[in-house]
C-alpha positions, -999 to +999 in steps of 0.1 A: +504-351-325+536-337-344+566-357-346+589-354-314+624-338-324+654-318-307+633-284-321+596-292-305+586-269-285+570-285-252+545-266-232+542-268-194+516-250-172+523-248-138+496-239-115+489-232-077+473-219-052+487-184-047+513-185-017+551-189-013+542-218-002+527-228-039+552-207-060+588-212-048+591-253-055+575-243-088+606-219-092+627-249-075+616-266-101+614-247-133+654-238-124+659-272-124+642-284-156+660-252-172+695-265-160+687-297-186+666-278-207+700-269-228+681-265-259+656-243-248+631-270-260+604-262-230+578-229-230+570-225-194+535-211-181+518-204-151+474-202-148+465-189-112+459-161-089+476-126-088+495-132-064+522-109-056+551-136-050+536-153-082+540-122-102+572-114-088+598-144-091+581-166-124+586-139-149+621-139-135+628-173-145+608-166-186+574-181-173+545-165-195+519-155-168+481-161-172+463-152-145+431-160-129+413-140-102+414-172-074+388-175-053+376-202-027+351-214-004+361-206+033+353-232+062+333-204+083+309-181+074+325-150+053+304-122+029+338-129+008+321-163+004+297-153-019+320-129-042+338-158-047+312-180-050+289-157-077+317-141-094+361-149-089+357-186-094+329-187-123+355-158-142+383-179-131+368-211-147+364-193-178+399-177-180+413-209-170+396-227-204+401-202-230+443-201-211+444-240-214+428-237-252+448-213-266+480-231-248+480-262-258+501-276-231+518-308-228+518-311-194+502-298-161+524-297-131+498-290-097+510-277-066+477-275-052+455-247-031+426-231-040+440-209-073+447-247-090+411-264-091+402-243-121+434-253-142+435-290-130+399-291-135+400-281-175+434-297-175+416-331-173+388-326-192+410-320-220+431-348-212+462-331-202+488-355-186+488-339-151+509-342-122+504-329-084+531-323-055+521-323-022+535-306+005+516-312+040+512-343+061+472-340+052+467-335+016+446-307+011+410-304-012+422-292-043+450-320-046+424-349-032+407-335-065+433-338-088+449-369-070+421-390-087+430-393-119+466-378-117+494-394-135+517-393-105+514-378-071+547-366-055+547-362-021+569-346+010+564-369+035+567-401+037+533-412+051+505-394+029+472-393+045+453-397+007+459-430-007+439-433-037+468-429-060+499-443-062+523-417-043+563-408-051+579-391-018+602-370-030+603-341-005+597-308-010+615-286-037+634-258-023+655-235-042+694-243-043+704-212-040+692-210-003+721-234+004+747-211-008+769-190+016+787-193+048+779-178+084+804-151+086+803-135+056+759-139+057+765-117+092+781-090+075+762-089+048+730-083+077+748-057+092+756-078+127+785-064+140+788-080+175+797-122+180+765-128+199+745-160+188+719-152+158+680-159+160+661-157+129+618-153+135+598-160+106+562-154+111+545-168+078+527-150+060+492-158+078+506-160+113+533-133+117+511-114+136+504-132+165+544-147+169+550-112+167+535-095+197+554-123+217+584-113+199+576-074+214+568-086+247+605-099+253+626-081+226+646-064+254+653-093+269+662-111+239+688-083+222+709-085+256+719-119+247+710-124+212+708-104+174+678-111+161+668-109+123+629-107+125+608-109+095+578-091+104+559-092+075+545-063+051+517-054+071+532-056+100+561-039+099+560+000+104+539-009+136+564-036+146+597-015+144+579+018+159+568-001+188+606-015+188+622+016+190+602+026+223+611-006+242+645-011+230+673+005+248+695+022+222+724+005+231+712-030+218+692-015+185+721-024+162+712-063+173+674-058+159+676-066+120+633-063+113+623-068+080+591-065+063+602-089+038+631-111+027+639-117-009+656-143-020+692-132-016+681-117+019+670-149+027+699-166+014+720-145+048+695-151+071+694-186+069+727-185+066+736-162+100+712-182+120+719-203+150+686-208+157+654-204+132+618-197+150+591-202+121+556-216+116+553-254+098+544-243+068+562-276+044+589-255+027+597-234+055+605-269+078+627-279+045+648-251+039+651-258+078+667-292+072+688-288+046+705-260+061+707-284+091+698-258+117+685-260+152+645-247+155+618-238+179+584-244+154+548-225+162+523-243+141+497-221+131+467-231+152+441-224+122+458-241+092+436-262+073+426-298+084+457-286+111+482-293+090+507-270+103+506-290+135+514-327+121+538-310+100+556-298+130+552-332+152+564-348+124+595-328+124+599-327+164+611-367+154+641-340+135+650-322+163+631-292+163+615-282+192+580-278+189+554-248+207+515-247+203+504-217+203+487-219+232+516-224+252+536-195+232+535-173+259+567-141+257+585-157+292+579-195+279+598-186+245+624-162+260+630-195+284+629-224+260+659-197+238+678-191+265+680-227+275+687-239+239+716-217+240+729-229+275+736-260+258+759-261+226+763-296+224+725-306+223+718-273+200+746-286+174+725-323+177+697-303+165+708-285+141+728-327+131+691-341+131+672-321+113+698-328+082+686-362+084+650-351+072+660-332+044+654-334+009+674-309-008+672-332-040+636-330-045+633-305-071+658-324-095+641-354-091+606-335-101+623-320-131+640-349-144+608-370-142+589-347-155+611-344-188+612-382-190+573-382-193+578-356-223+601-374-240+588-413-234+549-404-244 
C-alpha cells in the first residue's frame, strides 16, 4: 500500500439501493466529508442502479457514476422475477467486479436495498473495509448481508432489530440545507398569498397514489380552511391536478400548490411553510420531520418490507406525530383528525416541540468525520 501523504488520493464507493431514500444521506454525507475534505484528497464514486434521483443529485456533488442495472427478488410471485433473476442481477454482478477492480477503492460506504448486494458482495471478497447505515427500525436483507462482516454498522434508531454486529446510532443523515429558511419568506417563494395555516402531503414515492385519492376526496373541504402544498408524484400528477380543477371552486385554487416533484430548494420552502407535514414513514422523511420540529399526521405504507414503515412510525408517535394506518385513512377521518389539530395551537406547537427531541440533524457529520478517521488511522 503507498505511503499515506497530504497528496493520496483516497477512493470511496458509495452504494445503494436506488431510492431517495438510499441516495440523499449519501449526498448528506458526501457534503459533509467535502466540507473537511479541504484538500481535495478524496475521489468519490457511486456502483448501483439507474436510478433517476441517483443520476440526478451525485454528479452534482463530483461523484463519478458506475452504474449497474439493479435487480431483485420480490416477496410475491412477479414474471419481473425471472428478468431479474436470469439477466439484471447476473450483469449487475459482473459490472459491479470489473467497477470495484478497475477502482480500487479504499472504502465502501453501504446504504443498503437491493441495488447494494452486488457492490457489498465484491466489496468483501476483495477485502474492502466496508461500512453500512441503516435507516429502518427492521434492518432490511441486503444490510443483514453486509452487517456480517462490516467494519461498523451505523444506525437511526436506537433499538436495531439485527444484533450480530456491533451497532453506532447515529440517526439518519439529512441534508443541511433543508434546515435553511424561515416561514414567511418560504410562503412567498410558494406562491401562498393568503395567512391561512399551511399543510404539506407527501405521498412517497411508492404510496403517493393511494394518500392521494383521499387527498381528492376532501380537497374542497380542505382549501376553505387550509393552503395545501401537495406533492403528487410524477406519475400522478397531470391526473391529480385535472381532477383538481373540476372539484375545486375557483375561488380557493390559488390555496392548491400540486407538484409532481420537489427539488431540493423546493423542498427547502415546503418544509419551511408548513404547519403541519402529512407523509409516509419512510426513515429520512420522519427526520427531516424532526429537525424541522414540525407537527405530523404519518400514513405508513401498509406493504413496506418486513412493515417497516409502520414501526418507523409507532416509533415516532413516542415524538408527537400522530399516527394513521391506512386502513383507517378514510377522506372524512383525515379531514377530521386536520381540522382538530388546528383547533388546538397549544397541543400542535407541543408537537411540532417533541418531535425536535427525536432528531438527529448531526448524523451526517458524525458519518463523515468517522469515516475519514478510518482513512487516515489504517
Amino acid at each position: 500500500m503507498p505511503r499515506k501523504s497530504k497528496k493520496r488520493k483516497f477512493k470511496i464507493v458509495f452504494t445503494g439501493g436506488g431510492s431517495g431514500g438510499h441516495i440523499f444521506p449519501i449526498v448528506a454525507v458526501i457534503r459533509e466529508m467535502k466540507k473537511i475534505d479541504r484538500d481535495q484528497i478524496f475521489s468519490y464514486y457511486y456502483i448501483g442502479p439507474p436510478d433517476a434521483l441517483a443520476l440526478s443529485y451525485l454528479p452534482k456533488e463530483g461523484v463519478k457514476m458506475r452504474t449497474t442495472l439493479g435487480g431483485k427478488v420480490r416477496r410475491y410471485f412477479s414474471l419481473w422475477n425471472v428478468v431479474d433473476i436470469l439477466f439484471k442481477i447476473p450483469i449487475s454482478l459482473v459490472l459491479a467486479f470489473f467497477y470495484l477492480f478497475f477502482i480500487g477503492p479504499d472504502l465502501i460506504f453501504s446504504k443498503g436495498g437491493f441495488g447494494s448486494f452486488p457492490t457489498v458482495l465484491w466489496g468483501l471478497l476483495m477485502q474492502v473495509p466496508l461500512f453500512v447505515h441503516e435507516s429502518d427500525t427492521v434492518m432490511g436483507k441486503a444490510n443483514r448481508f453486509g452487517a456480517k462482516w462490516a467494519l461498523e454498522v451505523f444506525t437511526s434508531f436506537p433499538e436495531p432489530k439485527n444484533n450480530q454486529q456491533r451497532h453506532i446510532n447515529v440517526g439518519h443523515p439529512i441534508r443541511t440545507s433543508l434546515l435553511e429558511g424561515e416561514q414567511q419568506s418560504a410562503r412567498k417563494a410558494l406562491g401562498i398569498l393568503s395567512n391561512k395555516p399551511v399543510i404539506l402531503i407527501v405521498g412517497g414515492s411508492q404510496g403517493a397514489q393511494f394518500i392521494n385519492s383521499v387527498v381528492l376526496d376532501v380537497l374542497p373541504s380542505l382549501l376553505e380552511q387550509f393552503e395545501v402544498i401537495h406533492h403528487c408524484g410524477q406519475k400522478n400528477f397531470d391526473e391529480i391536478r385535472t381532477a383538481a380543477k373540476i372539484i375545486v371552486d375557483q375561488k380557493f385554487w390559488q390555496s392548491y400548490h400540486p407538484y409532481p416533484f420537489l427539488d431540493e430548494w423546493e423542498t427547502v420552502n415546503a418544509y419551511q411553510a408548513a404547519d403541519l407535514i402529512v407523509a409516509r414513514a419512510g426513515s429520512g422523511t420522519l427526520f427531516e420531520i424532526a429537525a424541522l420540529g414540525k407537527p405530523s399526521i404519518i400514513v405508513p405504507l401498509a406493504n413496506s418490507a418486513a412493515n417497516h414503515q409502520i414501526k418507523n412510525a409507532y416509533f415516532f408517535k413516542d415524538y408527537g406525530a400522530q399516527v394513521i394506518e391506512e386502513n383507517n385513512f378514510t377522506p372524512q377521518f383525515f379531514l377530521k383528525s386536520v381540522q382538530y389539530a388546528f383547533s388546538n395551537p397549544e397541543t400542535l406547537k407541543k408537537r411540532g416541540e417533541m418531535a425536535k427531541h427525536f432528531a438527529r440533524p448531526q448524523a451526517a457529520r458524525i458519518i463523515a468525520e468517522y469515516l475519514i478517521s478510518y482513512l487516515f488511522l489504517k
